[in-house]
C-alpha positions in Angstrom: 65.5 -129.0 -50.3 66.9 -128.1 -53.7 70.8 -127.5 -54.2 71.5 -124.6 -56.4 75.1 -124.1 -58.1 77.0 -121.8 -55.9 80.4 -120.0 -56.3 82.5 -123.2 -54.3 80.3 -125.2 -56.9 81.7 -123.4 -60.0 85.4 -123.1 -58.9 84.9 -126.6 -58.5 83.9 -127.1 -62.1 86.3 -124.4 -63.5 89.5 -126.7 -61.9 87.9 -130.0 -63.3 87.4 -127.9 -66.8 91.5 -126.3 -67.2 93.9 -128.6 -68.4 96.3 -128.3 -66.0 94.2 -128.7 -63.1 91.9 -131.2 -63.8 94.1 -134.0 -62.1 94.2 -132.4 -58.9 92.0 -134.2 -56.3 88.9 -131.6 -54.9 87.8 -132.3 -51.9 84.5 -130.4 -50.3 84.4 -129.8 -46.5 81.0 -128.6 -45.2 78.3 -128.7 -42.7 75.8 -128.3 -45.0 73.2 -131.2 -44.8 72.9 -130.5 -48.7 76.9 -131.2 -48.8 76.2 -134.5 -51.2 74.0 -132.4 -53.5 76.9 -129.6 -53.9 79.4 -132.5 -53.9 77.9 -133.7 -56.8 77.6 -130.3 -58.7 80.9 -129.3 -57.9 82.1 -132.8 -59.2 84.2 -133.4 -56.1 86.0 -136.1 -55.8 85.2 -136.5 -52.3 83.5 -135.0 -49.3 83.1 -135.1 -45.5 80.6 -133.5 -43.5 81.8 -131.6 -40.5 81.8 -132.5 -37.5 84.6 -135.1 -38.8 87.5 -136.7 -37.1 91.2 -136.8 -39.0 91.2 -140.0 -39.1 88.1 -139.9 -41.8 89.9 -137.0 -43.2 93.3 -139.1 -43.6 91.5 -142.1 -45.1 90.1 -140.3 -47.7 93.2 -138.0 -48.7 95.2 -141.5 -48.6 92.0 -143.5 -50.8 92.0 -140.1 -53.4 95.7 -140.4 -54.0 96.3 -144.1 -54.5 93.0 -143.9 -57.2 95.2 -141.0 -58.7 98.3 -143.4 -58.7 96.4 -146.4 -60.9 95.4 -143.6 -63.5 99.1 -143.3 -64.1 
């Protein structure tokens, strides 16, 4: 199957693309078994696939923010 850009795709790009949002961490939360394909066209910075448990959830929010800490 072929991903095609879709609006969560551009808003995706649009954040990475402003100045003042581009640091922010994006992260893309779908059932979609294309979810790696519009990960990657959204240029995410991460992504989990629901069903999910928190514990995924919490080890990716906490891995996104201390790669955002060694930018600094």
């Amino acid at each position: 199957m072929k991903a095609k850009l879709r609006s969560v795709d551009i808003i995706c790009i649009m954040l990475h693309s402003n100045l003042l949002t581009r640091t922010v961490p994006q992260i893309l939360i779908a059932s979609s078994p294309l979810l790696g394909k519009f990960a990657e066209l959204g240029e995410v910075n991460g992504s989990l696939r629901k069903p999910f448990a928190m514990d995924q959830l919490l080890t990716l929010v906490a891995g996104l923010f201390s790669l955002n800490n060694v930018d600094e």
